[in-house]
N, CA and C atoms as a LAMMPS dump frame, in Angstrom:
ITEM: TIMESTEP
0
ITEM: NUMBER OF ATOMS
189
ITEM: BOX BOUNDS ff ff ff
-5.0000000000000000e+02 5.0000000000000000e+02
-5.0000000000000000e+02 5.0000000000000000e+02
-5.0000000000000000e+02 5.0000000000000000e+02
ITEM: ATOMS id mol type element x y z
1 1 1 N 0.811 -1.191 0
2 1 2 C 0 0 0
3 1 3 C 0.853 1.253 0
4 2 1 N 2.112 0.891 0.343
5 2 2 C 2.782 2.594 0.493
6 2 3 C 3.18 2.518 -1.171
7 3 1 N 3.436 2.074 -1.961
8 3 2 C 3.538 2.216 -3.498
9 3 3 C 2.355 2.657 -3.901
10 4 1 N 1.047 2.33 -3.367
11 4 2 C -0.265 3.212 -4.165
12 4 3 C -0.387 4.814 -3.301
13 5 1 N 0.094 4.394 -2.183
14 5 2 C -0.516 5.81 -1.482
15 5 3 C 0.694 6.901 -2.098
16 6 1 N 1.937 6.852 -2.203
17 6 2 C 3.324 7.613 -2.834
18 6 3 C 2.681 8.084 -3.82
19 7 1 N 2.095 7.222 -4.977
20 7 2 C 1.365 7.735 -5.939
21 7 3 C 0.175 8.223 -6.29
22 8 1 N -0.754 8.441 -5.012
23 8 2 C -1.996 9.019 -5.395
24 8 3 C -1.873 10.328 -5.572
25 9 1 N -2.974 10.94 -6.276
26 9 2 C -3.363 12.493 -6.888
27 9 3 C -4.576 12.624 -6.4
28 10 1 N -4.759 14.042 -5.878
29 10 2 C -5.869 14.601 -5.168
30 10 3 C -6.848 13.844 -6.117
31 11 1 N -7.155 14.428 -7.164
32 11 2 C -8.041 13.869 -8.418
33 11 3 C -8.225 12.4 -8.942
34 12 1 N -7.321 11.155 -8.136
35 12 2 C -6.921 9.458 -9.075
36 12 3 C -8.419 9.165 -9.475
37 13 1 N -9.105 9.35 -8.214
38 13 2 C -10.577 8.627 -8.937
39 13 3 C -11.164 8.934 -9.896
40 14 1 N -10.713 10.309 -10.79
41 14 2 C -11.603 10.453 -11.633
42 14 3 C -10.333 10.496 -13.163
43 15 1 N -9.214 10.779 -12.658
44 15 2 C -7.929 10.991 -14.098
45 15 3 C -8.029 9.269 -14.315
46 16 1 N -8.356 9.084 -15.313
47 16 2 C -8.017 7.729 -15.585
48 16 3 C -6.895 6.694 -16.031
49 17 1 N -5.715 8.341 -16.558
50 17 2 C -4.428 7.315 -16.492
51 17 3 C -3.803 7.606 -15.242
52 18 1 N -4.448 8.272 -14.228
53 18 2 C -3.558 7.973 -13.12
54 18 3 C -3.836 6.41 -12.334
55 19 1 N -5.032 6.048 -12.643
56 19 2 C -5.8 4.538 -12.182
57 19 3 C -5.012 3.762 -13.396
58 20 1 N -4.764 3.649 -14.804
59 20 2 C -3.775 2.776 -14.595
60 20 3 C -2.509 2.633 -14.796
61 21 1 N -1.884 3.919 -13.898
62 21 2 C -0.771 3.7 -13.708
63 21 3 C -0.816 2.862 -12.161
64 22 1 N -1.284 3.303 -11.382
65 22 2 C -1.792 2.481 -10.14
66 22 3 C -1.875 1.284 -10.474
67 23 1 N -2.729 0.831 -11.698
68 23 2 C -2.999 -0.289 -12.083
69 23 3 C -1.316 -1.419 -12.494
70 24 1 N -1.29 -0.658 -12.751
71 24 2 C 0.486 -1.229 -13.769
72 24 3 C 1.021 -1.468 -12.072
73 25 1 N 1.26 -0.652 -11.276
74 25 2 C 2.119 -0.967 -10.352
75 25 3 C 1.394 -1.964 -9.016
76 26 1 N 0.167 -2.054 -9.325
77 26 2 C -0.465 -2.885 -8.226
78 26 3 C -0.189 -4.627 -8.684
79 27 1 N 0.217 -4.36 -10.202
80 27 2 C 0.191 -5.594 -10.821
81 27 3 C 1.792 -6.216 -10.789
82 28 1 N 2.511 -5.148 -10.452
83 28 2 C 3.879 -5.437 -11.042
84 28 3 C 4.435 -5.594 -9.643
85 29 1 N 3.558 -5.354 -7.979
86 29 2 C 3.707 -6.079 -6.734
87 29 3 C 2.867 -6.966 -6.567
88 30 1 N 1.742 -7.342 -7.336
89 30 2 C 1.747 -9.202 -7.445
90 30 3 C 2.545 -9.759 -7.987
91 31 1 N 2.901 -9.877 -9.31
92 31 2 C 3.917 -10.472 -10.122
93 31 3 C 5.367 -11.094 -8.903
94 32 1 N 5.919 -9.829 -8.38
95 32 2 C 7.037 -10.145 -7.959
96 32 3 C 6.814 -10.889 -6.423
97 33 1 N 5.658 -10.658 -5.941
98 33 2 C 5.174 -11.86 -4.818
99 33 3 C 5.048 -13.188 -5.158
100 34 1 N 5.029 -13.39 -6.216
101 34 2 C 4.207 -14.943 -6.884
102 34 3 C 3.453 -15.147 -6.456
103 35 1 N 2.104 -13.396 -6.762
104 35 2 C 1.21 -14.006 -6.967
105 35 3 C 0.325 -14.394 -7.929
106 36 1 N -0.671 -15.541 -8.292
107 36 2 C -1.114 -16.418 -8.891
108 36 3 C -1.544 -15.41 -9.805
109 37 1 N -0.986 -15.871 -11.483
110 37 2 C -1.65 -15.033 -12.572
111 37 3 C -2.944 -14.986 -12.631
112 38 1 N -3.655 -15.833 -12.887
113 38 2 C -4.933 -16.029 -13.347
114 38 3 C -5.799 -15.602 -11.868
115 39 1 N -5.236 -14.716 -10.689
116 39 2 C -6.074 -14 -10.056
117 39 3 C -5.81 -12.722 -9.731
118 40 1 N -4.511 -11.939 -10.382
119 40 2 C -4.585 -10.792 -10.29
120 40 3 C -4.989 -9.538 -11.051
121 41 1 N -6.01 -9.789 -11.927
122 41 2 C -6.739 -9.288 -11.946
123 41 3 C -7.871 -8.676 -10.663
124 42 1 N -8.334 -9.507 -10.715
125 42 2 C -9.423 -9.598 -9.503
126 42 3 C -8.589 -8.969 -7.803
127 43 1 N -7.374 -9.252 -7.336
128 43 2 C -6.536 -8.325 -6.89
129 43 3 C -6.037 -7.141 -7.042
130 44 1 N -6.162 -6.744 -8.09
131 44 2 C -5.693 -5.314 -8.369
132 44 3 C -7.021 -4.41 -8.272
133 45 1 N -8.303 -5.06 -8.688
134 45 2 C -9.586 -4.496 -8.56
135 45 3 C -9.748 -4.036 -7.068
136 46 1 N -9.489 -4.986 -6.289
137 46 2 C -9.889 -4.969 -5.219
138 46 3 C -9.213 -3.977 -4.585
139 47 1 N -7.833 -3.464 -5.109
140 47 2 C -6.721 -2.828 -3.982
141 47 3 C -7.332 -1.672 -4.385
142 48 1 N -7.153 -1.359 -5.915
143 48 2 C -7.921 0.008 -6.197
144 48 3 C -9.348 0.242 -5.483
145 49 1 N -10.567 -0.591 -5.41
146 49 2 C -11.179 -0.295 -4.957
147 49 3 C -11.189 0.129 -3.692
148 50 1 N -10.107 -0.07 -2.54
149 50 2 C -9.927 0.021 -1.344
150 50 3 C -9.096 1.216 -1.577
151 51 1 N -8.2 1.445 -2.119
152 51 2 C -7.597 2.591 -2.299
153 51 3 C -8.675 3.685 -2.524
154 52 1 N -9.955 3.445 -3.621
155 52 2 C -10.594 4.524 -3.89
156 52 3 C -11.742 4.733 -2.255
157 53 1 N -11.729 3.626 -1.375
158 53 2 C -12.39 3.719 -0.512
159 53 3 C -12.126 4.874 0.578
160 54 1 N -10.37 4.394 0.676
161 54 2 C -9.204 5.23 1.502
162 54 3 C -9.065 6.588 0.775
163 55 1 N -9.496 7.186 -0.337
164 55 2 C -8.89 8.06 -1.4
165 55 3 C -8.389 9.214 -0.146
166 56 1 N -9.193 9.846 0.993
167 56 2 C -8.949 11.366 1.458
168 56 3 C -8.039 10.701 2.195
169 57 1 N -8.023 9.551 2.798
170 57 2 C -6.829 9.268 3.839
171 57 3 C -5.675 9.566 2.673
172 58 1 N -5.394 8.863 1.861
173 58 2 C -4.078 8.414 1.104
174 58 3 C -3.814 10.119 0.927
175 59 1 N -4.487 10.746 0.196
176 59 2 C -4.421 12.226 -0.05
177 59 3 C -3.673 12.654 0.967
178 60 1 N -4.272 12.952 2.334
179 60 2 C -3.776 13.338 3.473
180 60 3 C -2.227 12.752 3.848
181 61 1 N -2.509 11.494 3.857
182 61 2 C -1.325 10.887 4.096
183 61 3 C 0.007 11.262 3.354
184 62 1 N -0.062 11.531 1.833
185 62 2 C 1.026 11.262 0.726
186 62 3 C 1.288 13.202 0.99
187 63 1 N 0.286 13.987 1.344
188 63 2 C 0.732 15.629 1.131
189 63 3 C 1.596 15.686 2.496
């Protein structure tokens, strides 16, 4: 989570290449976990979605 929160922008939920650049890097810390291809998809959904849940914390947090 500190690799998505470093990179959030007041605005991520709505700029859409900032979601997938998020996206690229949520994928590229499964990969190097080993974790299981054929479910990170469905992992990266989920982090973003929790990230977009957290959005004012991460904001707060990363300024």
């Amino acid at each position: 989570m500190v690799i998505v929160r470093a990179n959030v922008a007041i605005d991520w939920t709505v700029r859409e290449n900032v979601r997938a650049h998020l996206r690229v890097l949520v994928k590229r810390i499964l990969r190097r976990r080993g974790y299981p291809p054929g479910k990170q998809e469905k992992a990266t959904q989920t982090v973003l979605e929790q990230a977009e849940l957290l959005g004012w914390e991460f904001v707060q947090a990363a300024g």
